[in-house]
DOMAR-410106 format. One line per field, with one value per residue: x, y, z of N, C-alpha, C in turn; residue number from 1. Coordinates in steps of 0.001 Angstrom, whole numbers, plus 500000, padded with zeros to 6 digits. Layout:
nxx: (X, ...) $
nyy: (Y, ...) $
nzz: (Z, ...) $
caxx: (X, ...) $
cayy: (Y, ...) $
cazz: (Z, ...) $
cxx: (X, ...) $
cyy: (Y, ...) $
czz: (Z, ...) $
i: (NUM, ...) $
//
This chain:
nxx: (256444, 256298, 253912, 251749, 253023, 251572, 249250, 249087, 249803, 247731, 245559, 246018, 246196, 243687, 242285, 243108, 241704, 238950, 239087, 239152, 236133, 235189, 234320, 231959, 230838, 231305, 233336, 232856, 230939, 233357, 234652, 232687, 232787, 235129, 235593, 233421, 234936, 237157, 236013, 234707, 237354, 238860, 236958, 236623, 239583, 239934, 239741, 241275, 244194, 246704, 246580, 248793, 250445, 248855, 245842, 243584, 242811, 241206, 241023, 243466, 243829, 242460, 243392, 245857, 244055, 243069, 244971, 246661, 244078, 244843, 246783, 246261, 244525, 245984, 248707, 247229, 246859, 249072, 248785, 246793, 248998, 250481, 249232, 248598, 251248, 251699, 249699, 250559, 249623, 250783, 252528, 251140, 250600, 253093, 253628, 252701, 252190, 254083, 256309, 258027, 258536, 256232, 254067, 254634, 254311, 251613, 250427, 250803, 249933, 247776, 247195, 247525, 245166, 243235, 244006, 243198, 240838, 239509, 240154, 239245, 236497, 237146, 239183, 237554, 235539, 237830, 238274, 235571, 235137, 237587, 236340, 237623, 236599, 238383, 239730, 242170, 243533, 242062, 243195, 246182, 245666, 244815, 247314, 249313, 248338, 248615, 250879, 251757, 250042, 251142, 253896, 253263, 251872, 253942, 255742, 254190, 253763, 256225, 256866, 255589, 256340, 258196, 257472, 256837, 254097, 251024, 250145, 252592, 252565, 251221, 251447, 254253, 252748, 251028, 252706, 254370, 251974, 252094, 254229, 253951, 251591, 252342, 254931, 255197, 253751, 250543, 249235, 250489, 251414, 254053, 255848, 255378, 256117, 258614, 259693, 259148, 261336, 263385, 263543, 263349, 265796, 265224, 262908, 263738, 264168, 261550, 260860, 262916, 262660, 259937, 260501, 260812, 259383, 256572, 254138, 253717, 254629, 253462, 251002, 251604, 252001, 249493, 247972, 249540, 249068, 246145, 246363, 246467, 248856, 252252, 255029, 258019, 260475, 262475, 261198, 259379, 260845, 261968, 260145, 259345, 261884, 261995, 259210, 259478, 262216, 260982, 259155, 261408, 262765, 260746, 259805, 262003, 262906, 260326, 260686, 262983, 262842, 260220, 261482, 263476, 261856) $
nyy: (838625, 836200, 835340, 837294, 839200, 837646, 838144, 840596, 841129, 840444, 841976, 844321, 844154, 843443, 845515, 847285, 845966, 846271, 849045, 849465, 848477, 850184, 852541, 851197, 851251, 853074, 852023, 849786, 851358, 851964, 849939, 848916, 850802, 850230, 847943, 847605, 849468, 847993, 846259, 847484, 848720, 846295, 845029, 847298, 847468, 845087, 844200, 845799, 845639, 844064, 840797, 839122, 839258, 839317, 836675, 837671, 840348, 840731, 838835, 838487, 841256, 841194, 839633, 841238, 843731, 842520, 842138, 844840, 845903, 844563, 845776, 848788, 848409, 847367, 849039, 851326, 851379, 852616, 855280, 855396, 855268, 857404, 859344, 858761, 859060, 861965, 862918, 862210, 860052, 857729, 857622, 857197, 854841, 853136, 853626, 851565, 848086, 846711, 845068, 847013, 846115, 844137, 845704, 846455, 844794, 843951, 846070, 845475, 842897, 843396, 845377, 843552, 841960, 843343, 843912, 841182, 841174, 843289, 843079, 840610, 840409, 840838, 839135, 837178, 837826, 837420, 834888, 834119, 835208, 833954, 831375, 829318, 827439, 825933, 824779, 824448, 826084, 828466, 828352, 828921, 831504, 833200, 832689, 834056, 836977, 837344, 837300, 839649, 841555, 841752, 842373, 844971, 846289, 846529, 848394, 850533, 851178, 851787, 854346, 855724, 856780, 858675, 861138, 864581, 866026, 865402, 865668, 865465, 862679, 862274, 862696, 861607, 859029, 859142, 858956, 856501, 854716, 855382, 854238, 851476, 850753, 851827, 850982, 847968, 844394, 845214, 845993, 845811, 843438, 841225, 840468, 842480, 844447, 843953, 844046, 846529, 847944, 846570, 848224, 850911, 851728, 853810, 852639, 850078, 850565, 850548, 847816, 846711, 847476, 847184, 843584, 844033, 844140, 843389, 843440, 843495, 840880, 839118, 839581, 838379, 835991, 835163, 834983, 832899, 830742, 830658, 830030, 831972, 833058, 831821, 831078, 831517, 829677, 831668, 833796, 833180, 832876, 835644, 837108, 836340, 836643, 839528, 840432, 839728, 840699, 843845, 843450, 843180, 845469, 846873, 846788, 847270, 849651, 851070, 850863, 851465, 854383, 854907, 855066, 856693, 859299) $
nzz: (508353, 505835, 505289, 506536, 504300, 501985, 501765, 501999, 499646, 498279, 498618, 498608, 495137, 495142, 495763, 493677, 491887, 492387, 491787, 489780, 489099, 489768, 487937, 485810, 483986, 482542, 481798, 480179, 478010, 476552, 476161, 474425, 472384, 471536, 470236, 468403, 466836, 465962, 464622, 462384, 461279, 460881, 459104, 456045, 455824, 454752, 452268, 451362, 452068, 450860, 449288, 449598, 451845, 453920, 454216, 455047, 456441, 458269, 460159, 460966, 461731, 464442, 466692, 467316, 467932, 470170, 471874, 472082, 473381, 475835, 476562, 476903, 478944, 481605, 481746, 482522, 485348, 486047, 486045, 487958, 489816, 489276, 490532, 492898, 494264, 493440, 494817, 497143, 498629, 498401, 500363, 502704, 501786, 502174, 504711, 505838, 507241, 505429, 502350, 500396, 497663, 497630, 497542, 495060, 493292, 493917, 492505, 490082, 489543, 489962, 487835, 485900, 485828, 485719, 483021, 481231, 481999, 480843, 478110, 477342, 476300, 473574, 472818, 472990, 470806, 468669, 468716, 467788, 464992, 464105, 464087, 466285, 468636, 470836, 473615, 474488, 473017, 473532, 476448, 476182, 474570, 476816, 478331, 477496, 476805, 479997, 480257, 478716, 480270, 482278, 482230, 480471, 483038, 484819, 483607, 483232, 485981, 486386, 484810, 486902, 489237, 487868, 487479, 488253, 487659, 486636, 483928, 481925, 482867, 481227, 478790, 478228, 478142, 476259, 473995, 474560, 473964, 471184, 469912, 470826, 469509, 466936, 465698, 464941, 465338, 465696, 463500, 461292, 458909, 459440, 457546, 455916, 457122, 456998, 454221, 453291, 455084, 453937, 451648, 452391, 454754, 457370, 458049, 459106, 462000, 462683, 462797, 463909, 466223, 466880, 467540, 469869, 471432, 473841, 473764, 470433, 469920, 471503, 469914, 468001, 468604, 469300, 467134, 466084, 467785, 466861, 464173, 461951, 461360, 461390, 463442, 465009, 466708, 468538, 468290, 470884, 472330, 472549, 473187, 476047, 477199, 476182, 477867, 480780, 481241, 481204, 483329, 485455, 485717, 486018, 488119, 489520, 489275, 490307, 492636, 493865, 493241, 494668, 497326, 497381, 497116) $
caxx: (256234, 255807, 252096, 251257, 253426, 251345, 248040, 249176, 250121, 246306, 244545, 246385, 245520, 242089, 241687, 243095, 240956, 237675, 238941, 238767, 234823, 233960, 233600, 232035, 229777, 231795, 234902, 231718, 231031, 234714, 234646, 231851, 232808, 236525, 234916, 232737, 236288, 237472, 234893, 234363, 238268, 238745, 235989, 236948, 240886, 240210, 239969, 242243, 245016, 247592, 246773, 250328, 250849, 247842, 245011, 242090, 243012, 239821, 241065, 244829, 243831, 241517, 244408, 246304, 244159, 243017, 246496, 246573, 243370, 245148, 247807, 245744, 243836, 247076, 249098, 246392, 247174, 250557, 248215, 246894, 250238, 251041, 248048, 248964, 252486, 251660, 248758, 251086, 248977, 251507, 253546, 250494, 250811, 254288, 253746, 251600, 253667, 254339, 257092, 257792, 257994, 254976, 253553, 254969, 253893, 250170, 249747, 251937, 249312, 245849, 247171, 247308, 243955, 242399, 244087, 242710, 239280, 239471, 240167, 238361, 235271, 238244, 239890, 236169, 235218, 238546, 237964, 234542, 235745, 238371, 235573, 237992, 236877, 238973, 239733, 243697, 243680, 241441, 244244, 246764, 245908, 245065, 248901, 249875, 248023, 248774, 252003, 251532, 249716, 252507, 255047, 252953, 251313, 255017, 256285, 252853, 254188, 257920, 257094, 254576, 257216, 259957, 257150, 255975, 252815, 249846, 250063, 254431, 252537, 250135, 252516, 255173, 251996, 250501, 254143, 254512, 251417, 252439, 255229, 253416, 250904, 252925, 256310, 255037, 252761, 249428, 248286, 251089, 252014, 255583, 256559, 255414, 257271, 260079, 259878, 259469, 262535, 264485, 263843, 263745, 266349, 264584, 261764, 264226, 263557, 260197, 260838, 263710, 261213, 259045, 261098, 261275, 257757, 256024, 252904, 253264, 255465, 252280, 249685, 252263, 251498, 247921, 247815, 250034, 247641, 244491, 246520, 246311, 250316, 253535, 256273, 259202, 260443, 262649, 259512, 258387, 262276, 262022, 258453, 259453, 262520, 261486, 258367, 260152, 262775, 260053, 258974, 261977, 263534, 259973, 259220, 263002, 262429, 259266, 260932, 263815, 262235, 259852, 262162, 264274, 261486) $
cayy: (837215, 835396, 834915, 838409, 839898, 837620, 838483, 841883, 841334, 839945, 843191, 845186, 843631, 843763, 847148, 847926, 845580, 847138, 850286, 849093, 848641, 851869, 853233, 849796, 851758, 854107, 850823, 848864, 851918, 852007, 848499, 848352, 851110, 849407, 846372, 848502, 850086, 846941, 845178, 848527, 848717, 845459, 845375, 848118, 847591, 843365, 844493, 847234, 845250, 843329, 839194, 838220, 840021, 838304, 836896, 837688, 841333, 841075, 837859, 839121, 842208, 841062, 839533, 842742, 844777, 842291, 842381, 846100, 846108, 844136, 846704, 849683, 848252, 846618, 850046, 852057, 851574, 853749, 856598, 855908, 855427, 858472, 860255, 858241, 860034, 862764, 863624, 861895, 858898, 856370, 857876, 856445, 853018, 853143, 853957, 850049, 846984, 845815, 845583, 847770, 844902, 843653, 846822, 846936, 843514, 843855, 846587, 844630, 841640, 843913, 845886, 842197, 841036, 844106, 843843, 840225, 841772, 844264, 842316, 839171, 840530, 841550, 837811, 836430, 837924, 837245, 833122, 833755, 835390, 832678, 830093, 828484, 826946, 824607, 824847, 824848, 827207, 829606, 828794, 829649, 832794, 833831, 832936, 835079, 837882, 837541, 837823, 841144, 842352, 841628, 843519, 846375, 847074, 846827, 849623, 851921, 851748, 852349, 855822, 856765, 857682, 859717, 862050, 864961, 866601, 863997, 866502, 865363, 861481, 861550, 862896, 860335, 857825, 858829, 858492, 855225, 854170, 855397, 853329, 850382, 850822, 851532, 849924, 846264, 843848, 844681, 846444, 845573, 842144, 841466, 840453, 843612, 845378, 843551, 844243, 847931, 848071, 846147, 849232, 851962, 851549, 854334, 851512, 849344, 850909, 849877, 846488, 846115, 847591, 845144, 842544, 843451, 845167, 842396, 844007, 842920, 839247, 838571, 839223, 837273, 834143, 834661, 834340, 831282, 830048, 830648, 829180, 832668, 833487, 831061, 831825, 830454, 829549, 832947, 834831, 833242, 833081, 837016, 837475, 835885, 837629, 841515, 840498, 839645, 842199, 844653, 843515, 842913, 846369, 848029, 846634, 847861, 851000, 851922, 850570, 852706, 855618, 855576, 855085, 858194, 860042) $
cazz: (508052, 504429, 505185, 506360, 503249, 500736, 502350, 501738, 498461, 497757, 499735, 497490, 494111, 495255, 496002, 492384, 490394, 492766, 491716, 488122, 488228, 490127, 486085, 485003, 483008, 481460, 480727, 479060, 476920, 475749, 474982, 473382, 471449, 470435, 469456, 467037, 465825, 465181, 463256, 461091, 460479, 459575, 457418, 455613, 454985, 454745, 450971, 450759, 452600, 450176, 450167, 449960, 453366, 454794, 453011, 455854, 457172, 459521, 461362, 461190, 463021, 465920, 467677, 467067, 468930, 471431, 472818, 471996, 474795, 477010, 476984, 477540, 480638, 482267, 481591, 483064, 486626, 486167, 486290, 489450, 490680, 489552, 491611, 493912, 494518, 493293, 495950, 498578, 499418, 498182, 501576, 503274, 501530, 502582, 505901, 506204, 507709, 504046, 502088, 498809, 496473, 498063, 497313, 493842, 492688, 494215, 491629, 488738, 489170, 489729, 486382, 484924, 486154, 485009, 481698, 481491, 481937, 479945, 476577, 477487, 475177, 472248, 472769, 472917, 469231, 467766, 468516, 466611, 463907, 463064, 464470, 466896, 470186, 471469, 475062, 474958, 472433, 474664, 477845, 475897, 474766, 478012, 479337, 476192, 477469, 481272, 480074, 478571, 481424, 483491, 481554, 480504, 484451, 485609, 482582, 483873, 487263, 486315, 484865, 487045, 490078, 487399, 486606, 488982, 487326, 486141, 482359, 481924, 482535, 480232, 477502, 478290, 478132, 474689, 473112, 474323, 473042, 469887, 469681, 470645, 468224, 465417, 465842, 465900, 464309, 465770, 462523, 460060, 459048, 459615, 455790, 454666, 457484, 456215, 452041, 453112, 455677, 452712, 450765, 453339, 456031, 457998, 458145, 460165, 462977, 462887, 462850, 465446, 467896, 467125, 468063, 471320, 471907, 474163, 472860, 469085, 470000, 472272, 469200, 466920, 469719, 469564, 465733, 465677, 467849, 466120, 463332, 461510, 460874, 461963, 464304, 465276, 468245, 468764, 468438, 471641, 473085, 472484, 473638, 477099, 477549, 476744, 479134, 482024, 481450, 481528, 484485, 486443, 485159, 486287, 489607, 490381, 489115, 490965, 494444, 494268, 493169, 495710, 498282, 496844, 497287) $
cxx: (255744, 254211, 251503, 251552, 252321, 249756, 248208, 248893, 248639, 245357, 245131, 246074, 244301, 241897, 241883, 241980, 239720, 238037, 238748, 237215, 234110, 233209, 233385, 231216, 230699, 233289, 233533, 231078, 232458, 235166, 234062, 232240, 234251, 236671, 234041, 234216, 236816, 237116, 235425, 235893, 238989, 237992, 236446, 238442, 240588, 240223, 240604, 243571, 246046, 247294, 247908, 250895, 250273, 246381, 243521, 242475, 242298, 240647, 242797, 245027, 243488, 242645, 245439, 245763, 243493, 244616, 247002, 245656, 243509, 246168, 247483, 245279, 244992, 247775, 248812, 246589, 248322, 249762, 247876, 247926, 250642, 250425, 248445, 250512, 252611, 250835, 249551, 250629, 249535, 252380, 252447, 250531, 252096, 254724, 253123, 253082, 253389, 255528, 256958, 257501, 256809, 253768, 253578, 254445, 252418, 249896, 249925, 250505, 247912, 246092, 247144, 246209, 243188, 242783, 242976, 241278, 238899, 239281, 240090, 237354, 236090, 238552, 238149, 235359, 236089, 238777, 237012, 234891, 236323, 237436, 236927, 237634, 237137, 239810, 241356, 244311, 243540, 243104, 245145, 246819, 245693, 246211, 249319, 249278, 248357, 250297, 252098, 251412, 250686, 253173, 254458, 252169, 252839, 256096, 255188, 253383, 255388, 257773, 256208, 255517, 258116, 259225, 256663, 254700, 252278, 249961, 251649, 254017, 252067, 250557, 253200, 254280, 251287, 251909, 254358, 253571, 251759, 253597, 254874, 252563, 251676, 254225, 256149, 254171, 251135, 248638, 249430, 251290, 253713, 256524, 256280, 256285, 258434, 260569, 260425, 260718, 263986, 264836, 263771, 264054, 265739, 263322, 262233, 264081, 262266, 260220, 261798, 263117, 260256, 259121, 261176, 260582, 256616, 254522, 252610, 253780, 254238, 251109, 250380, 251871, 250236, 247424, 248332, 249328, 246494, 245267, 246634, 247965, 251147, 254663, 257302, 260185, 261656, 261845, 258975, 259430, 261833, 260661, 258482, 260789, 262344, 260030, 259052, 261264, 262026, 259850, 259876, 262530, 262101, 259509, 260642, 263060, 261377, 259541, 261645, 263518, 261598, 260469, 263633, 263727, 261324) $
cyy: (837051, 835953, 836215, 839461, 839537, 838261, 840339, 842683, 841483, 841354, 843881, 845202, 844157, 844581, 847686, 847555, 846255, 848551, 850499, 849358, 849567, 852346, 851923, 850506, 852225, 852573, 850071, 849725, 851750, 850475, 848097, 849342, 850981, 848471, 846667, 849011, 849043, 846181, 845973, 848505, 847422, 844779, 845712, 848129, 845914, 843561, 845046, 846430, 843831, 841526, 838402, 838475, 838941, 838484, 837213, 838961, 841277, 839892, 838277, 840262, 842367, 840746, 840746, 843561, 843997, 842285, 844258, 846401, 846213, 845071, 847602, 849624, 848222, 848371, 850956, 852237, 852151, 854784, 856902, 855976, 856910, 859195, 860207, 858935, 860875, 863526, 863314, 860827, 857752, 856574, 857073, 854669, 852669, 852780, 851975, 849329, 845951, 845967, 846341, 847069, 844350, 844820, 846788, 845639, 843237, 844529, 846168, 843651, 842361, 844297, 844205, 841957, 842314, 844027, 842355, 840224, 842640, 843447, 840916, 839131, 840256, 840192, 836980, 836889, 837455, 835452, 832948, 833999, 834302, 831091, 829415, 828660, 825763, 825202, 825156, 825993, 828721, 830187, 829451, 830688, 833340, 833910, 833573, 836740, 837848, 837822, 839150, 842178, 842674, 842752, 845097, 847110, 847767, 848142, 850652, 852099, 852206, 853701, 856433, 858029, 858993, 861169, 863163, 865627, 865388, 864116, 865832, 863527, 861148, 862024, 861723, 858897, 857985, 858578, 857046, 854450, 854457, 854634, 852103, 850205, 850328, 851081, 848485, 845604, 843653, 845144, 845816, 843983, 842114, 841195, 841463, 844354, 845047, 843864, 845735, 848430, 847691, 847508, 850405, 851754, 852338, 853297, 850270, 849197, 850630, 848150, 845926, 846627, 846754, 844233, 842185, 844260, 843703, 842165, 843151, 841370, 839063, 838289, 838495, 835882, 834073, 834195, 833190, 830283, 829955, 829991, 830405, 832990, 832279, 831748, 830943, 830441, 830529, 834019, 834398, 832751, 834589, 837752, 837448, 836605, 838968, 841509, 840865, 840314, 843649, 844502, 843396, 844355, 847974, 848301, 847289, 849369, 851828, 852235, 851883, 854153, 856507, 855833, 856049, 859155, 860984) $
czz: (506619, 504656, 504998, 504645, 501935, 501013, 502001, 500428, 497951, 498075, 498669, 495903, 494075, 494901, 494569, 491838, 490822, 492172, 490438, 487366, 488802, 489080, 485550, 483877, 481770, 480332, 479942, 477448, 476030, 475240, 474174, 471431, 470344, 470319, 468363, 465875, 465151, 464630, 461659, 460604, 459655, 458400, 456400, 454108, 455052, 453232, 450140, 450900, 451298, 450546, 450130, 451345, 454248, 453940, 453549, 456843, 458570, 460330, 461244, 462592, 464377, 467200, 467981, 468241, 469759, 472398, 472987, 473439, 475887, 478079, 478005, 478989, 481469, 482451, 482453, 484576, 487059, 486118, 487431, 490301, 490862, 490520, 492828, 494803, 494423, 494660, 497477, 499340, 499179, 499935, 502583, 503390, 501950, 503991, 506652, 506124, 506357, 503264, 500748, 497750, 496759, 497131, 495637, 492615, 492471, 493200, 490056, 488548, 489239, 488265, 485430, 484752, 485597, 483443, 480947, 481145, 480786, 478443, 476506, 476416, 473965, 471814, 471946, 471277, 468160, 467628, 467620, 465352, 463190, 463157, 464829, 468279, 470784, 472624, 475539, 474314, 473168, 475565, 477304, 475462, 475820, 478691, 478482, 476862, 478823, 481159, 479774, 479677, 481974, 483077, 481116, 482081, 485093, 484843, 483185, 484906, 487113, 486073, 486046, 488238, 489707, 487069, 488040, 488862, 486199, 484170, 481859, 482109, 481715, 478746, 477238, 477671, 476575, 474103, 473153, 473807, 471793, 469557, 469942, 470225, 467004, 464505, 466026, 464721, 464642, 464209, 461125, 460145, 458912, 458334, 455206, 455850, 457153, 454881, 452330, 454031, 454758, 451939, 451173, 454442, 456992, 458814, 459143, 460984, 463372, 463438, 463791, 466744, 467982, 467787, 469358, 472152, 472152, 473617, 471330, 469323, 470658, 471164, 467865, 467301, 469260, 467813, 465424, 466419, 467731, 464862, 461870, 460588, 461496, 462277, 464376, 466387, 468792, 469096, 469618, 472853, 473620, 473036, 475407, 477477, 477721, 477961, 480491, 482168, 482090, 482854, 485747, 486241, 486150, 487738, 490423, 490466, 490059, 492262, 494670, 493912, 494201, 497087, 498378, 497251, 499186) $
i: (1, 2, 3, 4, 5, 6, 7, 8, 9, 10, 11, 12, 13, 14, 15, 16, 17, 18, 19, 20, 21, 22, 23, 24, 25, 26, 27, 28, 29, 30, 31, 32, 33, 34, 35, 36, 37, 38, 39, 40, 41, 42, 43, 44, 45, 46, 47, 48, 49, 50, 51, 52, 53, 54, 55, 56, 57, 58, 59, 60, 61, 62, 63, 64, 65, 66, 67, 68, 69, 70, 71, 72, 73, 74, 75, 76, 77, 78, 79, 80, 81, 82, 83, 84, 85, 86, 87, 88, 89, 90, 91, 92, 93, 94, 95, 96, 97, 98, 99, 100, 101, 102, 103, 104, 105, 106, 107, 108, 109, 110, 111, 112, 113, 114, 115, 116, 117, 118, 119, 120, 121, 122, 123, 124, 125, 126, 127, 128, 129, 130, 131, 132, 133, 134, 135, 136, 137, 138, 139, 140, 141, 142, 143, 144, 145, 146, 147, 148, 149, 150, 151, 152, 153, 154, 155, 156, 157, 158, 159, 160, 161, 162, 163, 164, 165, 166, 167, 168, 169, 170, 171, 172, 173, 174, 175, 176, 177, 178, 179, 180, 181, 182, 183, 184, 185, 186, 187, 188, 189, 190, 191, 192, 193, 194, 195, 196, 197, 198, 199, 200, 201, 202, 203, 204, 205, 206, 207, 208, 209, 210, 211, 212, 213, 214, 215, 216, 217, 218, 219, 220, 221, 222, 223, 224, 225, 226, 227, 228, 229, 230, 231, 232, 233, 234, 235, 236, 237, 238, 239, 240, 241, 242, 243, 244, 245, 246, 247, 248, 249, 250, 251, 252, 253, 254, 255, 256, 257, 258, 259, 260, 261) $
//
């Protein structure tokens, strides 16, 4: 039945995001201490950093890596998946009168809601910084980020099934952070990735990943709404498409996988 399935869906969620603040200690150290990283680095390069690019590095970057945050947290629950299959206790979750997508969605929307959490503090410095609080501003970056979430919980769960040793995920998983790091615009501005792609095609590549790395199109939103950079309404065509690709591409992925297995 509908009812029981969404009730399912919700029990499931749960149990992730509780499993989120078992280490509240240890996630409050790590935020506190990449909210320290990101003061001190844009400090640092807000002087070093070119002002035709951008003329306030420090409020350029905050949105950067609050969506960067959002990633990490959201992401993060493809690990327990993997454990989760790996140790054999997803065959358990399996075994419950639920369905797979049920299954596959509950952890899609806890990895959201923990992302959410996660870079709530990150979001919450990068409004002071630019001194904006105005209330629609706020909502909307939060549907900018819940978007993210979405798409990066449902990419964490897509690999976690293809992999069988936890060491073969967490390879796969630093690479892709490295590509969503440094393929995008949380640290570069996108006119200088553009000058230098003009003059090293190699550099191209940088910038057509970009394009369609929900990751940097998400902290492109959050700057056009702090008022920081301007977009244009492709940038938030293309932001909404590779999302929901992601996620429709990951939740299919995880089903049939597990149901391969």
């Amino acid at each position: 039945m509908r009812g029981d399935e969404d009730l399912a869906l919700v029990e499931i969620a749960r149990r992730e995001v509780r499993r989120f603040f078992k280490y509240k200690w240890w996630t409050t150290g790590i935020i506190l201490m990449n909210l320290s990283d990101m003061v001190i680095l844009g400090l640092i390069y807000n002087g070093i950093v070119n002002a035709k690019y951008t003329p306030y590095y420090f409020k350029f970057l905050a949105p950067g890596i609050t969506a960067m945050a959002a990633f990490i947290s959201a992401f993060s629950i493809g690990r327990e998946t993997a454990l989760e299959i790996i140790t054999g206790y997803n065959d358990y979750l399996r075994s419950l009168p639920i369905g797979d997508f049920t299954l596959a969605f509950g952890k899609i929307i806890a990895g959201s809601l923990r992302g959410i959490i996660y870079s709530f503090p990150f979001l919450t410095l990068t409004f002071i910084i630019v001194s904006e609080f105005n209330f629609m501003k706020i909502l909307e970056a939060l549907i900018t980020i819940f978007i993210i979430t979405l798409a990066m919980s449902s990419l964490g769960i897509a690999i976690a099934p293809l992999v069988k040793k936890l060491s073969i995920y967490t390879a796969l998983r630093s690479l892709l952070y490295y590509v969503i790091y440094f393929f995008g615009t949380i640290y570069y501005p996108k006119n200088a990735i553009m000058e230098v792609a003009r003059n090293n095609k190699v550099y191209f590549i940088v910038y057509l990943i970009g394009e369609v790395n929900p990751v940097s199109k998400g902290a492109e939103i959050i700057r056009s709404i702090l008022n920081i950079s301007t977009i244009n309404l492709w940038d938030i065509v293309s932001f909404l498409i590779s999302s929901l690709t992601t996620i429709l591409i990951g939740s299919l992925v995880y089903v049939e996988e597990i149901r391969s297995k």
